[in-house]
ROGU-636589 format. One record per residue (C-alpha): residue number from 1; residue in one letter; x negated, z negated, y negated. Coordinates in pm, 1 decimal. Example, Ala and Ser with C-alpha at 12.3 -4.5 7.8 and 13.67 -1.06 7.14 Angstrom:
2
+-----+-----+----------+----------+----------+
|   n | res |       px |       pz |       py |
+-----+-----+----------+----------+----------+
|   1 |   A |  -1230.0 |   -780.0 |    450.0 |
|   2 |   S |  -1367.0 |   -714.0 |    106.0 |
+-----+-----+----------+----------+----------+
END
This chain:
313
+-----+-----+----------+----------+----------+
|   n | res |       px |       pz |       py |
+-----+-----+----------+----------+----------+
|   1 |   X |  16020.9 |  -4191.7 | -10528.7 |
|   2 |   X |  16183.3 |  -4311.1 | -10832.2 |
|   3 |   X |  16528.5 |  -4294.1 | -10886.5 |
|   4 |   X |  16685.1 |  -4134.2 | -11286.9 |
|   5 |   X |  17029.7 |  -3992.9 | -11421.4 |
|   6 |   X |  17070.1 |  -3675.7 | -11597.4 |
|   7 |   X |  16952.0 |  -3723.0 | -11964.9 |
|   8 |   X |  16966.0 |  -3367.4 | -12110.7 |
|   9 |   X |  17438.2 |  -3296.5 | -12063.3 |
|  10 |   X |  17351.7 |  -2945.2 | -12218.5 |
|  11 |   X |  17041.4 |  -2809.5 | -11998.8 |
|  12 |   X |  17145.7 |  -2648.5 | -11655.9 |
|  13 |   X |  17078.8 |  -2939.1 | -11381.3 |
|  14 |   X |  16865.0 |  -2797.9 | -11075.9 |
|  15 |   X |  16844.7 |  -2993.8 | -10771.5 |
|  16 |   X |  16543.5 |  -2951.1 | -10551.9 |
|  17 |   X |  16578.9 |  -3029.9 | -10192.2 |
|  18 |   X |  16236.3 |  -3088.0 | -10038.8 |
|  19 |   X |  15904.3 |  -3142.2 | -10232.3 |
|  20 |   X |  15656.1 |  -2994.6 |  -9994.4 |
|  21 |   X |  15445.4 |  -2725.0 | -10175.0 |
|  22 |   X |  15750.7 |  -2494.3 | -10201.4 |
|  23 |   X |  15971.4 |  -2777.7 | -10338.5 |
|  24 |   X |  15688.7 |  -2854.6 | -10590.7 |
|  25 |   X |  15685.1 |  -2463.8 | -10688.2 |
|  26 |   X |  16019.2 |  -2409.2 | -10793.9 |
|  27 |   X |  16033.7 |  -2811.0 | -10954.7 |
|  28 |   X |  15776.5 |  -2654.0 | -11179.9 |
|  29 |   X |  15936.0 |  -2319.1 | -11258.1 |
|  30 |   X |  16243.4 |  -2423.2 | -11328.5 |
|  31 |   X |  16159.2 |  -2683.9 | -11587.3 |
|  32 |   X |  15942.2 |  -2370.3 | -11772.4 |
|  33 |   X |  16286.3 |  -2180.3 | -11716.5 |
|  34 |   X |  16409.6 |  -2488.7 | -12000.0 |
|  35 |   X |  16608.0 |  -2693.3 | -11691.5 |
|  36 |   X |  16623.9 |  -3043.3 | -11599.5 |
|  37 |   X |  16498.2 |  -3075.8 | -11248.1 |
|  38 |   X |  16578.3 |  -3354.7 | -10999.9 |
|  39 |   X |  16473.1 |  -3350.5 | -10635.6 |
|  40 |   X |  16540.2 |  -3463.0 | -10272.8 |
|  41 |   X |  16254.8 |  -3603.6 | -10067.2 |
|  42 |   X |  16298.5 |  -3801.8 |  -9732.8 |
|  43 |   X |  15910.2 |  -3876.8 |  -9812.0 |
|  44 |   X |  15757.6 |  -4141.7 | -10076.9 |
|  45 |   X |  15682.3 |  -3862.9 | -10383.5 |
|  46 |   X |  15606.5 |  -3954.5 | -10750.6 |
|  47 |   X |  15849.0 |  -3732.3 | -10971.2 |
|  48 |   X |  16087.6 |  -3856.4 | -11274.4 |
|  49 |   X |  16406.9 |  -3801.8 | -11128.6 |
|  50 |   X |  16362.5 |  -3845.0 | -10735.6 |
|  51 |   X |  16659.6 |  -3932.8 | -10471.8 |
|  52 |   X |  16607.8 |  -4038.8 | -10091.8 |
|  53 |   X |  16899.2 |  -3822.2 |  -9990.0 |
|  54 |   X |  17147.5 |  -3548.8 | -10088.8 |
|  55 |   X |  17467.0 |  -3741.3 | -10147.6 |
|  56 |   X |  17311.1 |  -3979.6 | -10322.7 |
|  57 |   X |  17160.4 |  -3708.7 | -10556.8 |
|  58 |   X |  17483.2 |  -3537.5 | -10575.5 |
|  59 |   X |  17616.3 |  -3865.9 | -10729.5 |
|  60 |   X |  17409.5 |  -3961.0 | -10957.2 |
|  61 |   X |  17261.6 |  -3593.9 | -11068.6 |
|  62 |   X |  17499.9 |  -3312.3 | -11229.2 |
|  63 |   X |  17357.6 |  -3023.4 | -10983.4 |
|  64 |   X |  17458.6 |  -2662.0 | -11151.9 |
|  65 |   X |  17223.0 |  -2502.6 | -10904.1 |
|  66 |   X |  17065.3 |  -2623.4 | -10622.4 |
|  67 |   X |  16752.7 |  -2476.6 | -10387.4 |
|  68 |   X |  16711.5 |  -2572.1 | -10059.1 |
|  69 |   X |  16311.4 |  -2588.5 | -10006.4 |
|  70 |   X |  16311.5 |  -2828.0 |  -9694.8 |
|  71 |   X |  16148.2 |  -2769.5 |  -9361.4 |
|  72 |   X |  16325.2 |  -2449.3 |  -9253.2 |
|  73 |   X |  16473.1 |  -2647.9 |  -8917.5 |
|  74 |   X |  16648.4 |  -2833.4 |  -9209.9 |
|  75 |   X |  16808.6 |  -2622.6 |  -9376.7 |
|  76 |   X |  17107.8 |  -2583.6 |  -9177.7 |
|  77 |   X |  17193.4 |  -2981.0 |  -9166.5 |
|  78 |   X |  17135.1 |  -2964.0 |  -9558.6 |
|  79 |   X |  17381.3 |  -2672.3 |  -9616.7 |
|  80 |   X |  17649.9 |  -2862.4 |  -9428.1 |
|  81 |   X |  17566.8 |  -3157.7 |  -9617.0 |
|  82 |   X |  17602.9 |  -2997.4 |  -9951.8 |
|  83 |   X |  17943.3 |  -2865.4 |  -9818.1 |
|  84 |   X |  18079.9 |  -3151.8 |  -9693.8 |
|  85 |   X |  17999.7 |  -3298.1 | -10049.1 |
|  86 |   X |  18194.2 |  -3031.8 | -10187.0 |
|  87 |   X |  17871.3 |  -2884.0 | -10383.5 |
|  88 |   X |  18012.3 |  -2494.2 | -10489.6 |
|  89 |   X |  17774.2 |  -2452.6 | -10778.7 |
|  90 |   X |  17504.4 |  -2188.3 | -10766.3 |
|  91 |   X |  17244.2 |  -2184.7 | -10427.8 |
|  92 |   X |  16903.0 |  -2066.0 | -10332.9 |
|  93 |   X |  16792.7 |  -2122.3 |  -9960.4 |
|  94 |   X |  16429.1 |  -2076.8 |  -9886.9 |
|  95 |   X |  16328.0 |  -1828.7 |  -9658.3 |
|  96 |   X |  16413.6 |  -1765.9 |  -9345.6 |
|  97 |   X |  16763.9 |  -1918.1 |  -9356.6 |
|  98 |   X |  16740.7 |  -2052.6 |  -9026.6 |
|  99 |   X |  16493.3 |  -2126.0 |  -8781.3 |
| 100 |   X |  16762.2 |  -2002.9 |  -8509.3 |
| 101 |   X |  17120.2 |  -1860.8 |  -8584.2 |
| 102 |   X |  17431.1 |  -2094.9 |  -8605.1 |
| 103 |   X |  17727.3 |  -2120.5 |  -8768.6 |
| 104 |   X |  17654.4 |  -2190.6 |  -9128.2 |
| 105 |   X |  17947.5 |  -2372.6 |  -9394.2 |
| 106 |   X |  18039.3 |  -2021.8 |  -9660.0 |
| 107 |   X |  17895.5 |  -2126.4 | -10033.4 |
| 108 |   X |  18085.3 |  -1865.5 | -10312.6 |
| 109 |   X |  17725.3 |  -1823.5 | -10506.9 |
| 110 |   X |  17413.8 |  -1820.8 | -10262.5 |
| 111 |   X |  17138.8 |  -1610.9 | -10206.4 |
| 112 |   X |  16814.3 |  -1652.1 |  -9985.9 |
| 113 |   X |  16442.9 |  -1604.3 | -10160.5 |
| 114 |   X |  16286.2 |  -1346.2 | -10023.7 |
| 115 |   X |  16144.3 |  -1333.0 | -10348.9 |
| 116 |   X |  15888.7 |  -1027.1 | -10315.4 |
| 117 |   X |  16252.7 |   -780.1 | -10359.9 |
| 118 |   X |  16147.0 |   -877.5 | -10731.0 |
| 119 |   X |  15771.2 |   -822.2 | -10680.9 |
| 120 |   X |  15669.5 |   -464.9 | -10866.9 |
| 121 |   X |  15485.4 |   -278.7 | -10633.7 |
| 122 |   X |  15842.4 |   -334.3 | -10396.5 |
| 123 |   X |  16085.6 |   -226.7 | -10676.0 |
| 124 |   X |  15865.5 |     36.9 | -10756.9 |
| 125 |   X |  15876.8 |    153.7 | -10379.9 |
| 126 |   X |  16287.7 |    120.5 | -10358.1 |
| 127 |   X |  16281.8 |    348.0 | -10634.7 |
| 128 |   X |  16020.4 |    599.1 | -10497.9 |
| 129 |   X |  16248.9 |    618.5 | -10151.6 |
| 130 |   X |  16552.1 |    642.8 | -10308.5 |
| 131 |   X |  16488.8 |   1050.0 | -10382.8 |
| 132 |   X |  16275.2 |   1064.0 | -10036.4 |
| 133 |   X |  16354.9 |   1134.3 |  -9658.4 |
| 134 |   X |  16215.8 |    836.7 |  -9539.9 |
| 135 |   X |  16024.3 |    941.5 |  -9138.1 |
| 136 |   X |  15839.1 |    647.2 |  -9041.0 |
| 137 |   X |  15785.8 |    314.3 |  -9224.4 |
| 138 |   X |  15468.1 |     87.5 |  -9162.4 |
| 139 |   X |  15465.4 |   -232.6 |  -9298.0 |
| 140 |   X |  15147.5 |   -519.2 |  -9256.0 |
| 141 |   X |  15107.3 |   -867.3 |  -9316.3 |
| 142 |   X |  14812.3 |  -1074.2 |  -9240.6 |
| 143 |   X |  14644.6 |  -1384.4 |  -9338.3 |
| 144 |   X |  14364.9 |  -1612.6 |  -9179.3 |
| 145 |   X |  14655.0 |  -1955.7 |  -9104.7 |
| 146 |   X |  14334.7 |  -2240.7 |  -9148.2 |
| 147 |   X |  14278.3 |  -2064.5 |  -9538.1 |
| 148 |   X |  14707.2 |  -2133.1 |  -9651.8 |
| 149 |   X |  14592.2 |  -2474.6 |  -9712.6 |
| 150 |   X |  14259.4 |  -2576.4 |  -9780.3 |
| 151 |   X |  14333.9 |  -2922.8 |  -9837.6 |
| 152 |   X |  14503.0 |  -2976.2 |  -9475.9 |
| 153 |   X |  14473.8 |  -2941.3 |  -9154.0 |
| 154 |   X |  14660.3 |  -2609.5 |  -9063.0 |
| 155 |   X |  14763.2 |  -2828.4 |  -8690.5 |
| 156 |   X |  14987.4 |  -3024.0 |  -8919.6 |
| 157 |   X |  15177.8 |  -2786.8 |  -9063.5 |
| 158 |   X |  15491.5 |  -2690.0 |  -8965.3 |
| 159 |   X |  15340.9 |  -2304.7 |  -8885.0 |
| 160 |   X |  15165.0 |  -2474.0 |  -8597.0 |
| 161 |   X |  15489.3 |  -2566.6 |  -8470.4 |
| 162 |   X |  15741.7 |  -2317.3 |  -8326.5 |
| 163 |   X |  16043.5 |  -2589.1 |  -8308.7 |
| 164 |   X |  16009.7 |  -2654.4 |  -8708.6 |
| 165 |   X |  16069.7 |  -2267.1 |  -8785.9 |
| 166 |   X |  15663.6 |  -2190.7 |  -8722.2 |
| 167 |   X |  15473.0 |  -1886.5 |  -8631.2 |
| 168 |   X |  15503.6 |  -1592.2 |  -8765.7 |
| 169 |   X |  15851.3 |  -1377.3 |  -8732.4 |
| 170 |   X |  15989.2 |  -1678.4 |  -8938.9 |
| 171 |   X |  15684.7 |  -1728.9 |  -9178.1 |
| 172 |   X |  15655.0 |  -1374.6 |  -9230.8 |
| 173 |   X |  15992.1 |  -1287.9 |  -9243.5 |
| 174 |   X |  15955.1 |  -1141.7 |  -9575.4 |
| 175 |   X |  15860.8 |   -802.6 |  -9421.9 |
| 176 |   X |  16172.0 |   -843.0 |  -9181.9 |
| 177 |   X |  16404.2 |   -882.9 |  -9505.1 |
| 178 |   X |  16247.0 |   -554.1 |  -9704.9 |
| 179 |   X |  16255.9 |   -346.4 |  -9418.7 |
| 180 |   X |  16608.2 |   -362.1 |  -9367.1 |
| 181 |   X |  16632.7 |   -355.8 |  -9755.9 |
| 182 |   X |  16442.8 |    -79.0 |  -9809.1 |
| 183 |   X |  16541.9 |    118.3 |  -9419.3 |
| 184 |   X |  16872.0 |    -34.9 |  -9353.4 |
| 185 |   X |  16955.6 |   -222.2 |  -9059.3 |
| 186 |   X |  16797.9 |   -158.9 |  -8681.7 |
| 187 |   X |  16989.7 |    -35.6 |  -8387.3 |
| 188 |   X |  16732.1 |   -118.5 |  -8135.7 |
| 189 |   X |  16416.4 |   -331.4 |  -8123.0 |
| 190 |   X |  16105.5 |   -389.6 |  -7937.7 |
| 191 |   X |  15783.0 |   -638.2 |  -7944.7 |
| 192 |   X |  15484.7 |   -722.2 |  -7829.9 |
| 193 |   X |  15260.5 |  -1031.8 |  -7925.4 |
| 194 |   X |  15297.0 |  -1413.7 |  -7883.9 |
| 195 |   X |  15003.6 |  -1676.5 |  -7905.2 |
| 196 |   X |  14694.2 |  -1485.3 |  -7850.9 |
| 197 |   X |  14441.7 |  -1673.2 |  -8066.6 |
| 198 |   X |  14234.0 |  -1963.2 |  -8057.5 |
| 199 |   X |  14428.0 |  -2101.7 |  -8296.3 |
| 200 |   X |  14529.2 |  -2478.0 |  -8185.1 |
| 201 |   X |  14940.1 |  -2373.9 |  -8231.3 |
| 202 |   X |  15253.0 |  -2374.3 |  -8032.5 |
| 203 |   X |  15382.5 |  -2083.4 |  -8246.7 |
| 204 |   X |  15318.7 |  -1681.4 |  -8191.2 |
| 205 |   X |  15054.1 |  -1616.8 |  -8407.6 |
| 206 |   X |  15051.5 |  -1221.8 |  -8358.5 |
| 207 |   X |  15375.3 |  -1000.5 |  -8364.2 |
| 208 |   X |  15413.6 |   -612.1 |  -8327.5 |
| 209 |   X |  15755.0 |   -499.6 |  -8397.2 |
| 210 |   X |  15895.2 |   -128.6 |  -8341.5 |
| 211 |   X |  16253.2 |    -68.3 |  -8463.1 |
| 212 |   X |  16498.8 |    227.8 |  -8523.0 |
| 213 |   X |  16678.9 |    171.1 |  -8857.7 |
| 214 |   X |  16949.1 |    363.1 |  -9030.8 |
| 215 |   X |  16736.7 |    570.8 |  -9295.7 |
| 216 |   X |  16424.0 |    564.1 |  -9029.2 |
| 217 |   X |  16373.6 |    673.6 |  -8736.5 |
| 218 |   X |  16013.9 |    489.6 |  -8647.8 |
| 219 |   X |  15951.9 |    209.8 |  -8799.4 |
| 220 |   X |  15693.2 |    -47.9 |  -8715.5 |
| 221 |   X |  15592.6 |   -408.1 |  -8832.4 |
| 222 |   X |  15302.5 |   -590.0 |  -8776.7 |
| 223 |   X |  15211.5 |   -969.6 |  -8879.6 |
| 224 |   X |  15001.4 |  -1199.6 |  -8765.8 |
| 225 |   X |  14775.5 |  -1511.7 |  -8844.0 |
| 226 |   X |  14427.5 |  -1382.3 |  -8796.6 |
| 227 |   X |  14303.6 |  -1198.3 |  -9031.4 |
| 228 |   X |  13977.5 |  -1326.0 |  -9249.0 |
| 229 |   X |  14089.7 |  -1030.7 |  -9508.0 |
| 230 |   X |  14461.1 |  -1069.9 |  -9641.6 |
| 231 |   X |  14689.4 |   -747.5 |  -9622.6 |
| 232 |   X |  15021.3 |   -702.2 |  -9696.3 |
| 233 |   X |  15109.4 |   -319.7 |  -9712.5 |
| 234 |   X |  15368.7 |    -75.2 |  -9677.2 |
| 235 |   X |  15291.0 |    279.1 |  -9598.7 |
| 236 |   X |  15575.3 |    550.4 |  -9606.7 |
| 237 |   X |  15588.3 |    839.7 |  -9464.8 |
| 238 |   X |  15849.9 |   1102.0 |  -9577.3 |
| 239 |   X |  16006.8 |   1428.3 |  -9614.0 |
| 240 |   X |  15822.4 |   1439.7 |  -9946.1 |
| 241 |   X |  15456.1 |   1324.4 |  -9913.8 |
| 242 |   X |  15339.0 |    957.5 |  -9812.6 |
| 243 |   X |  15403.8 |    630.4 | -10064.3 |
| 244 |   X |  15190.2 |    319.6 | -10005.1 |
| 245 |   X |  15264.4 |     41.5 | -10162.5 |
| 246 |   X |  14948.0 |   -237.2 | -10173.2 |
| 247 |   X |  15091.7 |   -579.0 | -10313.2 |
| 248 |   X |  14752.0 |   -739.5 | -10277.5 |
| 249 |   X |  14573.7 |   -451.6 | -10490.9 |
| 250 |   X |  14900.5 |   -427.8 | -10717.9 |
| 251 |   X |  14957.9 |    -73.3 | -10647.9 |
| 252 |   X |  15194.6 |    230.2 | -10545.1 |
| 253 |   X |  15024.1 |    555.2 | -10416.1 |
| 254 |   X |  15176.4 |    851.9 | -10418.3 |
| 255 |   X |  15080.1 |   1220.7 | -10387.1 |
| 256 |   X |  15098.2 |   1210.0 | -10781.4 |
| 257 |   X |  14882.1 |    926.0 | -10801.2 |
| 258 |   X |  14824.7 |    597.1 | -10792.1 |
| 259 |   X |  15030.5 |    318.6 | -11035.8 |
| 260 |   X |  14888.1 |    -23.5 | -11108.9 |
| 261 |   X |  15116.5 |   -314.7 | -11156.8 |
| 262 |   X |  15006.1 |   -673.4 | -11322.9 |
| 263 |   X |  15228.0 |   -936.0 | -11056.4 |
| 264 |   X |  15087.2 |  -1318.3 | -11095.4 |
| 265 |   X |  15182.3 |  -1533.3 | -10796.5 |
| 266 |   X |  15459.2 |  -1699.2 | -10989.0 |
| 267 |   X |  15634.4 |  -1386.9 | -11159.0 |
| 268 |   X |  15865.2 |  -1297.8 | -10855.6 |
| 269 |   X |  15974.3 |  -1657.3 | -10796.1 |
| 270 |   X |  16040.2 |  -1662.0 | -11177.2 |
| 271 |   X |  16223.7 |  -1365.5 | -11138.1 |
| 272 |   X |  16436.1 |  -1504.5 | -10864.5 |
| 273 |   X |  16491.2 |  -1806.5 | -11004.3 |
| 274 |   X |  16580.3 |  -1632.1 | -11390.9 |
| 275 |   X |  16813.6 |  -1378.3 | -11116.3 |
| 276 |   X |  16975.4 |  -1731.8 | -10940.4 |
| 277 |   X |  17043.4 |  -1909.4 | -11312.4 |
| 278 |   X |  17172.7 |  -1540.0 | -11460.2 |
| 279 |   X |  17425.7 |  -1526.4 | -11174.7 |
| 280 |   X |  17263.6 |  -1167.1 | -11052.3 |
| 281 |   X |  17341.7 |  -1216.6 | -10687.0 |
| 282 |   X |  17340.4 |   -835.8 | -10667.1 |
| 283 |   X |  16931.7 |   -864.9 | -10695.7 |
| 284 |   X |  16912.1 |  -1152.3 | -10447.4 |
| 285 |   X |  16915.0 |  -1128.4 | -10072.3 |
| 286 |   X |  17276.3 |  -1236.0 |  -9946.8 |
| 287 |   X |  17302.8 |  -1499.7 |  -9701.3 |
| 288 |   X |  17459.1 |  -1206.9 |  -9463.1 |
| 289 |   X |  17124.3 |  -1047.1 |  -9521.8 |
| 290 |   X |  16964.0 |  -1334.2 |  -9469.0 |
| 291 |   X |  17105.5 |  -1437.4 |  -9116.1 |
| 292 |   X |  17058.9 |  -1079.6 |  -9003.9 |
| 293 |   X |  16669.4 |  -1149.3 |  -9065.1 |
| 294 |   X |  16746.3 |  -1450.2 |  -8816.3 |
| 295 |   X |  16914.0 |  -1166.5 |  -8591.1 |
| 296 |   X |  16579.2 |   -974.5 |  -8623.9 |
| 297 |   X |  16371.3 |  -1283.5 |  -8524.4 |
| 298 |   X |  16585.4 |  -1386.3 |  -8222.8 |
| 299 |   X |  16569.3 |  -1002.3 |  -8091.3 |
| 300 |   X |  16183.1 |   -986.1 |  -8162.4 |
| 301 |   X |  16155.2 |  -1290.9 |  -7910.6 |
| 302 |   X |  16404.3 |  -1225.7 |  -7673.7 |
| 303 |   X |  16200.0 |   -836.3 |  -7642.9 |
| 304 |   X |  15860.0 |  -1039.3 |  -7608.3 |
| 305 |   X |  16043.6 |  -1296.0 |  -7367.8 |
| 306 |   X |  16172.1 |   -987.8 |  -7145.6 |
| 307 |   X |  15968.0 |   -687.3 |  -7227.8 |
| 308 |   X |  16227.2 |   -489.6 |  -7301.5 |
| 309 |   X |  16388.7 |   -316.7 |  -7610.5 |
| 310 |   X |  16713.7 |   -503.9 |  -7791.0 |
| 311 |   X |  16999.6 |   -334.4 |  -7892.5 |
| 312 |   X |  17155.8 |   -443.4 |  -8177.5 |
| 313 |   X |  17487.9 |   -635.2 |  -8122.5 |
+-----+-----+----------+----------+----------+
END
């Protein structure tokens, strides 16, 4: 890990906190976005401008935005770091924002990415509901955990591990965040689901979540681990005909058809990121949005814990 200064006075300075493959994502994006890009590892990385630790980085580095991309049981001891620094520039926090709620310092500019608000087939869908009744809301996620990385051993990684933000109501959490975006917020909760696999983890590795919203009336969530064929898909159905939206196919179904949408694995985090550097906080998830996803995890446990439905606080 290699220590450097800021060359480039005029370029917009993102710090990166955490280089794991997230970290390493948005080091790359941003420097095609035209920045100059230091980052924050507590491990031995090879990167031009490197620092062991945050205040050290904040020191030497002149930070317009910064994203923290650490392990998510992290997050909370950077964000008070970066306060007690006085950072007050421009924030990302990688998704979810906690791994369990807690009093977090207030930053004027920050946003958590829950990036796939910016993915097509989803804006397409917000727009689609907007002139529709919306009557029940079904929403999938699925993906084999050994396949995420091929080049490690999935017992490793921080999904095996429930007390470093594992499993999936926080990996998933993506469909947590554009339900309430796209239904409003729940009023009562229930789950079923834990660890049911043979997969060697300490996390819950399938979840079934059924929730009353504000615009729905029956919704239901479902994410898990296990399955050898990826899915993520929403299917509406409303006053006006059914909408499913397909983000691994790229398309939006309707009674009028079906739309196809080009969406590379980069061009939502690019979005985000152009959103973050724009100062569009309007098209990013708020951090009160994003501790009411932690709400939604704690109440999917707590109703798995006691078999029971949740009513929201």
């Amino acid at each position: 890990c290699k220590t450097g200064i800021r060359r480039e006075l005029s370029m917009t300075g993102v710090l990166i906190i955490g280089y794991g493959s997230i970290g390493q994502r948005h080091a790359r994006l941003f420097n095609e976005l035209g920045c100059e890009v230091a980052v924050v590892s507590r491990r031995s990385v090879t990167y031009t401008q490197c620092y062991r630790a945050i205040p050290e980085a904040l020191s030497a580095f002149a930070a317009d935005a910064v994203v923290i991309a650490s392990a998510t049981h992290e997050h909370a001891s950077d964000l008070r770091t970066l306060a007690a620094h006085g950072f007050a520039g421009k924030l990302l926090v990688e998704k979810p924002l906690t791994h369990v709620r807690e009093d977090l310092p207030h930053f004027e500019h920050a946003a958590v990415a829950y990036n796939l608000r910016f993915h097509p087939v989803m804006q397409a869908l917000s727009v689609a509901l907007q002139e529709r009744k919306l009557l029940a809301f079904d929403a999938r996620i699925g993906q084999y955990l050994p396949d995420w990385r091929p080049d490690s051993d999935y017992r490793d990684s921080y999904s095996a591990d429930r007390n470093q933000g594992g499993g999936v109501l926080c990996d998933l959490s993506h469909e947590l965040d554009y339900t309430a975006w796209l239904c409003g917020p729940w009023s009562r909760l229930t789950a079923l689901g834990g660890q049911l696999s043979h997969l060697e983890i300490t996390s819950e590795d399938v979840v079934s979540i059924l929730m009353e919203t504000a615009a729905c009336p029956a919704v239901s969530i479902h994410l898990n681990y296990l399955q050898d064929v990826v899915q993520r898909q929403v299917v509406a159905v409303t006053d006006d005909g059914t909408v499913i939206a397909d983000m691994i196919a790229g398309t939006l179904t309707t009674k009028d058809g079906t739309q196809h949408f080009d969406c590379d694995r980069d061009d939502t985090y690019l979005a985000q990121n152009k959103a973050l550097l724009g100062g569009d906080f309007d098209a990013l998830c708020s951090m009160a949005e994003g501790l009411a996803a932690v709400d939604t995890i704690e109440a999917a446990r707590r109703a798995l814990r006691d078999k029971q439905w949740i009513t929201a606080p």
